[in-house]
matplotlib code that plots the C-alpha trace (Angstrom):
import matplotlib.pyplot as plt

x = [-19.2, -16.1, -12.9, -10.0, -7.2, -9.5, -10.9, -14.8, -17.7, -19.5, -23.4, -22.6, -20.8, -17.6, -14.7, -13.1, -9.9, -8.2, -4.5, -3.2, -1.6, -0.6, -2.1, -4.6, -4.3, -6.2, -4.4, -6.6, -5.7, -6.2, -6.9, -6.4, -8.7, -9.1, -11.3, -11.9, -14.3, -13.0, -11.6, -8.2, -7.5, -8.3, -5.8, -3.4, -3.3, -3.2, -0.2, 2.3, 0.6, 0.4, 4.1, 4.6, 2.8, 4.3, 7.7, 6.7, 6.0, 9.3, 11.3, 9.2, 6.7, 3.6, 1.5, -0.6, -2.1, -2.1, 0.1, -2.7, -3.9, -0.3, 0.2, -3.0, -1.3, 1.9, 0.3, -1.0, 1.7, 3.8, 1.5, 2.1, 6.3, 6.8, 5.7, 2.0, 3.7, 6.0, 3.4, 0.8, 3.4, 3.7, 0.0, 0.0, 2.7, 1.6, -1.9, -1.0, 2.3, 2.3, -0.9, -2.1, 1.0, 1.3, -1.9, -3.2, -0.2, 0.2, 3.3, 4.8, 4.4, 6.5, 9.5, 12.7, 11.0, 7.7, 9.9, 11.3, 7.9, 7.6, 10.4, 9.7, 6.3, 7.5, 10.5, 8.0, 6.7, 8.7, 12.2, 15.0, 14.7, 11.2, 11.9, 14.1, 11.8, 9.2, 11.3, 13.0, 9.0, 8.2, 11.5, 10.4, 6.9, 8.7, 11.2, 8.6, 6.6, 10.0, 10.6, 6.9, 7.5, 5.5, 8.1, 11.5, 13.0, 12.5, 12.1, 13.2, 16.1, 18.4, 16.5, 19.1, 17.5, 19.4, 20.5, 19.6, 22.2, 22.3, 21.0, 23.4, 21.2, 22.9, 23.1, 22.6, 26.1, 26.9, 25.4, 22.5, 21.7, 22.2, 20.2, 17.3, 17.4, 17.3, 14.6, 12.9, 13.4, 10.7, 8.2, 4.9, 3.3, 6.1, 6.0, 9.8, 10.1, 9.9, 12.6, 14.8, 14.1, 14.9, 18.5, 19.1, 18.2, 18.4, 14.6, 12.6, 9.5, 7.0, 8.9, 8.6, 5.4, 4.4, 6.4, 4.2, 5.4, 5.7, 8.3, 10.4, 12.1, 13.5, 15.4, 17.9, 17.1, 16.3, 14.1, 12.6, 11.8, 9.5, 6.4, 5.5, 2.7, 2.6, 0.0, 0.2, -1.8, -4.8, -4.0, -7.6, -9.9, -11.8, -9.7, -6.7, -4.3, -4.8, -3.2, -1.6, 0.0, 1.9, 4.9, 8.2, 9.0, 12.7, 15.0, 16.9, 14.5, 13.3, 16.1, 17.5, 18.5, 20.1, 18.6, 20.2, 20.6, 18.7, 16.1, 15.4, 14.4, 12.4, 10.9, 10.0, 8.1, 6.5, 4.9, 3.6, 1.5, 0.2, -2.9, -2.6, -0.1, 1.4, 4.5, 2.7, -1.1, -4.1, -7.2, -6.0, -4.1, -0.9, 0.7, 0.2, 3.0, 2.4, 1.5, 5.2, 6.3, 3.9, 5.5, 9.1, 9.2, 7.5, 11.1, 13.0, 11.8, 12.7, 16.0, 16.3, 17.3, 16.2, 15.6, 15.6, 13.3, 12.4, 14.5, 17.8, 17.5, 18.0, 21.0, 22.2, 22.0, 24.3, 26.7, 27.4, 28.0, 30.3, 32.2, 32.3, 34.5, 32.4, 32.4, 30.5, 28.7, 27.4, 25.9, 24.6, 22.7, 20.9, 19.6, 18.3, 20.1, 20.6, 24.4, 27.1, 27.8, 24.4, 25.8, 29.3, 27.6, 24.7, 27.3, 30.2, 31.4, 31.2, 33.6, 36.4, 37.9, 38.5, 39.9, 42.4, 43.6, 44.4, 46.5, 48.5, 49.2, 50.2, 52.5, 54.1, 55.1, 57.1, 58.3]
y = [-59.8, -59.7, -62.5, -61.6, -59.1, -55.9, -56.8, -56.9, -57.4, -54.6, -54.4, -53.6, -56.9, -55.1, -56.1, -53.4, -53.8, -51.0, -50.3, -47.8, -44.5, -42.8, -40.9, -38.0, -35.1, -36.4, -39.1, -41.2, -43.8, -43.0, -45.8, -45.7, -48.1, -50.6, -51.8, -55.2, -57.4, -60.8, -61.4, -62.6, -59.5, -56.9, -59.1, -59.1, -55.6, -55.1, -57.1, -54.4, -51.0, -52.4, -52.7, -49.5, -47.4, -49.3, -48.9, -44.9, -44.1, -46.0, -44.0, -40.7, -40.4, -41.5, -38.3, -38.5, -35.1, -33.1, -30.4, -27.6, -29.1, -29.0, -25.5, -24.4, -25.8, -24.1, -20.9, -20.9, -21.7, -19.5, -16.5, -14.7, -15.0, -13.3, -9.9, -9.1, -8.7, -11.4, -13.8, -12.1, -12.8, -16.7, -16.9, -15.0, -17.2, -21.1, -19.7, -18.5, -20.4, -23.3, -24.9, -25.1, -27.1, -29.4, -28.6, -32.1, -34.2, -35.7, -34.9, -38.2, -38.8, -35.6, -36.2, -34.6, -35.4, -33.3, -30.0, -30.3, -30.5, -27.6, -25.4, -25.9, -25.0, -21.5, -20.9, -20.6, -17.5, -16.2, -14.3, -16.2, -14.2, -14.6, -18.6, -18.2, -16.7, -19.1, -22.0, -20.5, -20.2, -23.9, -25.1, -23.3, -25.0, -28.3, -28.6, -27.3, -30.2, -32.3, -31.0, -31.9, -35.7, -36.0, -36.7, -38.1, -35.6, -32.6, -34.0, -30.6, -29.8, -31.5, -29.5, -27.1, -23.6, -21.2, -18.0, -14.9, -12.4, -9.9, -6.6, -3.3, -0.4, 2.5, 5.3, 8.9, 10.9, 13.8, 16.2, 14.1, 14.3, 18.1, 19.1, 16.6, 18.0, 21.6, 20.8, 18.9, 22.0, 24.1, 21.9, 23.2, 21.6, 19.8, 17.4, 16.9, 16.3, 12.4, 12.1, 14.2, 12.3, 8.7, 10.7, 11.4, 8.7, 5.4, 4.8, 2.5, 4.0, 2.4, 3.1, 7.0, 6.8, 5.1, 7.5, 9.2, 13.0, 10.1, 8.8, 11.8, 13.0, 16.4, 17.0, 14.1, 14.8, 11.2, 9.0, 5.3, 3.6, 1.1, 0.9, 0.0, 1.4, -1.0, -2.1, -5.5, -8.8, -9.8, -13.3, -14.4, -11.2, -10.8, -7.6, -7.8, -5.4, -3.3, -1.0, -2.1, -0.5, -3.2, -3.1, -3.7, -7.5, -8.1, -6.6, -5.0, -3.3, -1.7, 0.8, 4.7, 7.0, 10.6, 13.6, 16.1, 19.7, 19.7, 17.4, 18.5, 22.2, 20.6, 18.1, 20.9, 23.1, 20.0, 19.6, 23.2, 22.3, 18.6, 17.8, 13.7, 11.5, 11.0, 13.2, 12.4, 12.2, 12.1, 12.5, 11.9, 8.6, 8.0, 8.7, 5.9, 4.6, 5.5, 9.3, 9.6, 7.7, 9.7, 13.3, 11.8, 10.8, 14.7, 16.1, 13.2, 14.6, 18.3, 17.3, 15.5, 12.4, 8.7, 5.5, 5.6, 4.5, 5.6, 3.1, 4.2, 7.2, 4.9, 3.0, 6.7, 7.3, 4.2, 5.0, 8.4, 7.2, 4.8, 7.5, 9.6, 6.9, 5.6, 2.2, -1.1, -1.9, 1.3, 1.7, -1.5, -0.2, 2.5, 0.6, -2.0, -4.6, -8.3, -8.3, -6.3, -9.4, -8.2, -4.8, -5.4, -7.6, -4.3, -1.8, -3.4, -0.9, 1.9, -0.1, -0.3, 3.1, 1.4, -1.2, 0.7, 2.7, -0.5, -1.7, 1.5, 1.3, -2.3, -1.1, 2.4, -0.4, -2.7, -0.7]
z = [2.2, 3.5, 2.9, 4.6, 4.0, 3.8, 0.8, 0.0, -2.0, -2.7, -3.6, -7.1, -7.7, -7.7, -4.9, -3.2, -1.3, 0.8, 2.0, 4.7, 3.3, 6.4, 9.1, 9.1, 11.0, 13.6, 13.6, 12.4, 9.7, 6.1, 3.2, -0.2, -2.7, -4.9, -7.3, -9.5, -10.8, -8.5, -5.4, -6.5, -9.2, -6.0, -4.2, -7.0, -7.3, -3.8, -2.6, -4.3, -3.0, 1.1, 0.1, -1.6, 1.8, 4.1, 3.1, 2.1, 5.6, 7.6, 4.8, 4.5, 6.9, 8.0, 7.7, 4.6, 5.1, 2.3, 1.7, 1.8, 5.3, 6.7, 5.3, 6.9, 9.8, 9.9, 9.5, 12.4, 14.5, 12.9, 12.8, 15.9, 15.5, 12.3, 11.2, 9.3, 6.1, 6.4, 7.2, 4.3, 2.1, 3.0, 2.5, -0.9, -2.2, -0.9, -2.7, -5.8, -7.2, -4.6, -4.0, -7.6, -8.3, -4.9, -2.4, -2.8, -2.5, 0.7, 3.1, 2.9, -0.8, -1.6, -3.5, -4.7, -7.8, -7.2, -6.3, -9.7, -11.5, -9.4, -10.0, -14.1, -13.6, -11.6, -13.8, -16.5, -15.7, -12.5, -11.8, -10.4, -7.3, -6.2, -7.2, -4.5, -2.2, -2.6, -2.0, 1.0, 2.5, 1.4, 2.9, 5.9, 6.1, 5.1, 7.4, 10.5, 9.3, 10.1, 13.3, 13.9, 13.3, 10.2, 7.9, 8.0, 6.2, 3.6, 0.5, -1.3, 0.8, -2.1, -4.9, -6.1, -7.1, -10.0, -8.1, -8.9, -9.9, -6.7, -7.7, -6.5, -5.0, -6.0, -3.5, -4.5, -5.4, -2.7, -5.5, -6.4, -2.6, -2.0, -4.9, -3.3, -0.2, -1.8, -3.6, -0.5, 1.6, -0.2, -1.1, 0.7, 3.5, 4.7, 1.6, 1.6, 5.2, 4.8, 2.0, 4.2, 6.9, 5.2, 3.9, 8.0, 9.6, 7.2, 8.4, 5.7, 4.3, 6.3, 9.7, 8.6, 8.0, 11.5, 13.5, 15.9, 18.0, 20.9, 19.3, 19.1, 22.3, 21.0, 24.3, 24.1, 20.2, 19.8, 17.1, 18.5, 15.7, 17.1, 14.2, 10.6, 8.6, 5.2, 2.7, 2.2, 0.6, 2.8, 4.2, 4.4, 3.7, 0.3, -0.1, -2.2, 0.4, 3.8, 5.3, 8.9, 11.4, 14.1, 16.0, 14.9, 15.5, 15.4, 18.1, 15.7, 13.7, 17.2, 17.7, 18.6, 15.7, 17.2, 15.2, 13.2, 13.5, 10.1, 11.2, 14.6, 12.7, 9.8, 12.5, 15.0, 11.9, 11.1, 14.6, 14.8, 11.7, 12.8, 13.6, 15.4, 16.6, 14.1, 12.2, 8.6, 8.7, 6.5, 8.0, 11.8, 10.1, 9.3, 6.1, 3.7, 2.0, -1.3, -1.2, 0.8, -2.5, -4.6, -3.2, -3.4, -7.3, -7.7, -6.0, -8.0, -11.4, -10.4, -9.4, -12.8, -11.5, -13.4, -12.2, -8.6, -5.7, -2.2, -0.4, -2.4, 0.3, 3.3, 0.8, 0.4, 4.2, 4.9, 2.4, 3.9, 7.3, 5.9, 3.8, 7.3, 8.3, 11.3, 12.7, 10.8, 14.3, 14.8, 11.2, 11.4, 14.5, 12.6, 9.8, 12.0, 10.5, 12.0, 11.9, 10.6, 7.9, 6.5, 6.4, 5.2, 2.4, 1.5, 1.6, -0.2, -2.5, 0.1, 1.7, -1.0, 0.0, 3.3, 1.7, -0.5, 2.4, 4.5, 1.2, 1.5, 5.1, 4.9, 1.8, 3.8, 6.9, 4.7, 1.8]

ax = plt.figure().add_subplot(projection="3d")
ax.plot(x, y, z, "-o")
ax.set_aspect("equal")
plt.show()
């Protein structure tokens, strides 16, 4: 029996009345419900929630998707612009700090106040920097779902986040690095070659260990860096990680590195005794990640050195060719970064003796 107003009598005596939330994603309308034991309390209650929704959604939005469903979404659009382990690690973190705090909230009924009952919940067992990162993804997702008309606005675009304190990467000292690259020289079967090569040419682990002899034009004595070889979290497989080999995605991690004397020789020896594409192999395929980590902590040790990692080699590499006085741009250029800012604000301290010598040469033209 029905009597007006989208409220009803059900079979079991009860009256049900029903209010609009928002949309689906198919844009179909979706109700919320109420329950009561007459016709006028099921009214009563009702008046106030038709209210509450229909002033939510001309202030916030009228999807009422949830926020797992929209997330699902934006995956998929975004999948094919970022890079494999940049997009395995949005789906790692919405699963496992995100959704169990937020997946079943709809879009428009997110508040400023539910990204603080969020934050508390991650600062309870999470760094300051990887708070940061996860935000920085759900901002990204958030403000997508903006520009896709199904909210108003970000609701967490207020929520202010503690900043981490920015670790420094300290590069090796010249000493520290000869007595590596001594070491590196005579390990067998070429199992220095890679940390060399990261001290030469600034290239990140997983670049060395996708580089293939195609790569490697030895008579312009040129490197194009154009692959990564990573493990990473597996977006939707029942595996935890896997091993992928893709294509660089940004412009400016594709780029030219000129080889070295040192490297040509080392690289040149290497390719006598390869078997495959690829520089560093296993089995016909490439190098994983971790044994080229594996072999470098084993040349670490007998160059009694503490407390450093395989990408302080690439720091160390930029540090030299900063101390060798070259130009920012052109530095910037063989690490692959995005801008020369990024650089400038990586390599800070190796830029201070730059910075003292311009003081003295302001201070010898007026004094």
């Amino acid at each position: 029996m029905r009597k007006g107003e989208n409220i009803y009598l059900r079979k079991d005596g009860r009256w049900e009345g029903r209010f609009p939330k928002g949309r689906k994603s198919d844009g179909r309308i979706k109700y919320g419900y109420i329950y009561g034991k007459s016709y006028s309390e099921v009214k009563q209650k009702l008046y106030p929630l038709r209210i509450h929704y229909q002033s939510l959604q001309q202030i916030q939005g009228t999807s009422a998707e949830s926020f797992e469903e929209w997330s699902y979404e934006w995956l998929g659009e975004v999948q094919d612009d970022v890079k494999p382990s940049t997009f395995s690690s949005y789906c790692y973190k919405l699963k496992k700090y995100i959704f169990p705090v937020i997946k079943t909230i709809p879009l428009n009924e997110l508040s400023l106040e539910t990204g603080r009952i969020l934050l508390k919940n991650l600062q309870t067992k999470l760094s300051k920097s990887t708070i940061q990162v996860i935000f920085r993804i759900l901002n990204k997702c958030l403000n997508h779902a903006k520009k896709a008309q199904k909210i108003t606005k970000n609701p967490f675009s207020e929520l202010k986040i503690p900043k981490a304190k920015q670790r420094k990467i300290r590069a090796l000292t010249v000493s520290e690095q000869k007595k590596v690259m001594n070491i590196a020289l005579k390990e067998k079967k070429g199992y220095g070659i890679p940390s060399i090569l990261a001290l030469h040419s600034g290239m990140r682990i997983g670049e060395i260990a996708a580089l293939q002899w195609s790569d490697i034009d030895f008579d312009t004595n040129l490197i194009y860096v154009k692959h990564t070889y990573q493990r990473i979290s597996s977006a939707w497989s029942l595996k935890r990680t896997q091993l992928l080999l893709a294509d660089s995605k940004t412009e400016a991690s594709v780029r030219i590195i000129p080889i070295s004397k040192i490297l040509k020789k080392l690289l040149l020896k290497q390719r006598k005794r390869s078997k495959g594409s690829f520089v560093f192999s296993t089995n016909g395929q490439p190098c994983e990640p971790r044994l080229l980590t594996y072999h470098f902590h084993r040349i670490r040790k007998k160059a009694e050195i503490n407390e450093i990692h395989f990408h302080q080699l690439r720091h160390t590499f930029a540090t030299r060719c900063l101390e060798a006085n070259k130009d920012i741009s052109s530095v910037s250029s063989l690490l692959g970064h995005a801008s020369t800012q990024m650089t400038l604000d990586t390599y800070v301290d190796a830029m201070l003796d730059k910075r003292y010598q311009v003081i003295d040469e302001m201070c010898n033209l007026i004094c």
